[in-house]
LUMDOPA-845809 format. One record per residue (C-alpha): x, y, z. Coordinates in steps of 0.5 Angstrom, whole numbers, plus 2048, in hexadecimal, padded with zeros to 3 digits. Example, Ala and Ser with C-alpha at 12.3 -4.5 7.8 and 13.67 -1.06 7.14 Angstrom:
BEGIN
<px = 819	py = 7F7	pz = 810>
<px = 81B	py = 7FE	pz = 80E>
***
This chain:
BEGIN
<px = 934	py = 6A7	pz = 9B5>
<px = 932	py = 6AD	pz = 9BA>
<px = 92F	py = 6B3	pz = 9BB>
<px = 92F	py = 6B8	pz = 9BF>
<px = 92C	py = 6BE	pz = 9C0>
<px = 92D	py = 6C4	pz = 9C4>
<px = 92B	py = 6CA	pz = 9C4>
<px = 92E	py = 6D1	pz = 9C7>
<px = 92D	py = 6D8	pz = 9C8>
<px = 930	py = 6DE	pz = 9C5>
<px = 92E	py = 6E5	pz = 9C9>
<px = 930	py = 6EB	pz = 9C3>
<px = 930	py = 6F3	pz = 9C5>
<px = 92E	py = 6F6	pz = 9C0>
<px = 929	py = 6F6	pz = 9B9>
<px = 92F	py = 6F4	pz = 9B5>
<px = 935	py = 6F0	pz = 9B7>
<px = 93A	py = 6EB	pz = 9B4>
<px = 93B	py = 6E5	pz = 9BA>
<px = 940	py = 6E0	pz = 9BB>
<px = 93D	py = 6D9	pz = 9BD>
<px = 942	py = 6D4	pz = 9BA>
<px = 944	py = 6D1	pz = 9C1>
<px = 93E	py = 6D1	pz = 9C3>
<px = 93B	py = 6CD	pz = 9BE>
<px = 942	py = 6C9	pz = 9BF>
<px = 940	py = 6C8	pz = 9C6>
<px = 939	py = 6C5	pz = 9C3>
<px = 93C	py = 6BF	pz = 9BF>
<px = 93D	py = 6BA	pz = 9C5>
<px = 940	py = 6B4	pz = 9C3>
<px = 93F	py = 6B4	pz = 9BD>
<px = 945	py = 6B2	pz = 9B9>
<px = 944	py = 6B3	pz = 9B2>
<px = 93E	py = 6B5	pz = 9AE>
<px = 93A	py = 6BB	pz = 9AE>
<px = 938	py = 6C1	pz = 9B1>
<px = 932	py = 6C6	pz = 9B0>
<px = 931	py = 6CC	pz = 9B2>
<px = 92B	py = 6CF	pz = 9B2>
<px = 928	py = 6D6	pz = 9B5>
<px = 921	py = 6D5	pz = 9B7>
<px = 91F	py = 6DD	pz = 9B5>
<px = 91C	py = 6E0	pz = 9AE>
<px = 921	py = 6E7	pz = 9AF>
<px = 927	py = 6E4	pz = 9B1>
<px = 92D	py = 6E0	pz = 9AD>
<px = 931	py = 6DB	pz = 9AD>
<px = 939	py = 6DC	pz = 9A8>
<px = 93F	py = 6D8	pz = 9A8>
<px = 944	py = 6DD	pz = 9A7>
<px = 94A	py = 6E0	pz = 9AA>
<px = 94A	py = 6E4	pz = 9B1>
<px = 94F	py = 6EA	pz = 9AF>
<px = 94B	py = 6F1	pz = 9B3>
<px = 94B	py = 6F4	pz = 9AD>
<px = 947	py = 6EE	pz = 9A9>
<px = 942	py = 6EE	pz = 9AF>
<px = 940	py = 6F5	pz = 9AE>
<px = 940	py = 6F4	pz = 9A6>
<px = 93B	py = 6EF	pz = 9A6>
<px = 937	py = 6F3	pz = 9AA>
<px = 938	py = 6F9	pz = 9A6>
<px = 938	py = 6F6	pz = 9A0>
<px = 930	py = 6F2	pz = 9A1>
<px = 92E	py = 6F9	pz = 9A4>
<px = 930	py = 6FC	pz = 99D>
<px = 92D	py = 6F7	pz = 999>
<px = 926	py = 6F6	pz = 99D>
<px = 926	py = 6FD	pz = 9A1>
<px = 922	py = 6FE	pz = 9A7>
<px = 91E	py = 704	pz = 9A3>
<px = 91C	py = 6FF	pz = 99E>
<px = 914	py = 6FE	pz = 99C>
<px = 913	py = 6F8	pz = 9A0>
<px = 90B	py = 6F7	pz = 9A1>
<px = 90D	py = 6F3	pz = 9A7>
<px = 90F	py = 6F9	pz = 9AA>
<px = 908	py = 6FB	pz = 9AB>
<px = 908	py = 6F5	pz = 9B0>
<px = 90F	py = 6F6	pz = 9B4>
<px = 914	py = 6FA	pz = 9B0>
<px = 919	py = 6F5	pz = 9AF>
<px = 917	py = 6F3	pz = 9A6>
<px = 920	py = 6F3	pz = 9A5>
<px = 921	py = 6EF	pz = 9AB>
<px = 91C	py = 6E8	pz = 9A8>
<px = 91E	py = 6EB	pz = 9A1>
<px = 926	py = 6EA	pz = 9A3>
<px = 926	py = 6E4	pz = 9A6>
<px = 922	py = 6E1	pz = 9A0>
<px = 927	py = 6E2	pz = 99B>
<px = 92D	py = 6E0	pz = 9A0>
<px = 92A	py = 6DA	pz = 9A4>
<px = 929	py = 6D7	pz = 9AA>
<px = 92C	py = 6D1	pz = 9AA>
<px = 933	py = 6CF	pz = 9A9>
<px = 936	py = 6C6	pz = 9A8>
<px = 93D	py = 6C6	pz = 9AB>
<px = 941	py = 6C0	pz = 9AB>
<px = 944	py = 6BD	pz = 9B1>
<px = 94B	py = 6B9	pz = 9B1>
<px = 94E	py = 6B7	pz = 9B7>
<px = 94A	py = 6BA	pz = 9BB>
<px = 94A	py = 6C0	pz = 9B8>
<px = 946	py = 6C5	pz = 9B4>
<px = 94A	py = 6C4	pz = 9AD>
<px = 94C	py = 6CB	pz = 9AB>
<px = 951	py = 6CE	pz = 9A7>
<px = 956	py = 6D2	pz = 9A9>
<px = 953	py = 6D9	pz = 9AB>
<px = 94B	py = 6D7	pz = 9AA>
<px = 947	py = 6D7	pz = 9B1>
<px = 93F	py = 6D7	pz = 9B1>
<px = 93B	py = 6DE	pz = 9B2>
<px = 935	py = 6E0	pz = 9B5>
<px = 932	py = 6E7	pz = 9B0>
<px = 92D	py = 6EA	pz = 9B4>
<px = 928	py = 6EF	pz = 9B1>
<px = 923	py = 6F0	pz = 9B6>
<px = 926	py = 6F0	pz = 9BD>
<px = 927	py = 6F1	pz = 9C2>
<px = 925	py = 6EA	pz = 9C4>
<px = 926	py = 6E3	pz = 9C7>
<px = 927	py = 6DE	pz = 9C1>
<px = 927	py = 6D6	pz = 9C0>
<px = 92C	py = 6D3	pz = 9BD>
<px = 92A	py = 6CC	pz = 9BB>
<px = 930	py = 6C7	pz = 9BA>
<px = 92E	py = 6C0	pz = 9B8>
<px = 933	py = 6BB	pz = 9B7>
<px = 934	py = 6B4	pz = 9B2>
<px = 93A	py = 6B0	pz = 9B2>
<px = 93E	py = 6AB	pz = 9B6>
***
């Protein structure tokens, strides 16, 4: 059995976003032909779905989690850096994902791709992907 590890960076723009990283964690399995990948943000206020990529989904999550755990929310976090929903909001959804790998490549259905959901932006972001299988 191997595993590999690898990890990447994703920049985001702006406090809340929706990003697409299935390719780039496509492109991390490396030769790995079966088996497993996990996905894992290595942050407390950002968020890892599988999920479709359709534009007005992307922003749906957004909104949605902002509707749920809103920004104005009490949080006694805030007293440090202001950002309560954005841990809060990444507890309930999570940070990391297992895919499966065949034929060397990610095993999704038809219209899932895997997405970054950022609640405390901008920042740089490591996706980890670690990788077990033949």
């Amino acid at each position: 059995m191997k595993v590999l590890t690898q990890e990447f960076e994703i920049k985001t723009s702006s406090r809340f976003q929706s990003i697409d990283i299935t390719n780039e964690v496509q492109n991390s399995i490396n030769n790995v032909k079966d088996g497993m990948a996990f996905v894992v943000v290595k942050h407390t206020t950002c968020a890892v779905i599988l999920n479709e990529a359709e534009p007005g989904l992307m922003d749906d999550y957004l909104t949605w989690m902002r509707k749920l755990i809103p920004t104005d929310g009490e949080f006694k976090h805030n007293m440090i850096d202001n950002n309560g929903h954005a841990h809060i909001s990444s507890m309930i959804i999570g940070n990391s994902r297992m895919v499966p790998v065949r034929d060397g490549k990610l095993d999704l259905g038809t219209w899932q791709k895997i997405i970054l959901l950022e609640f405390d932006g901008p920042r740089t972001r490591k996706v980890q992907v670690k990788v077990m299988g033949e």
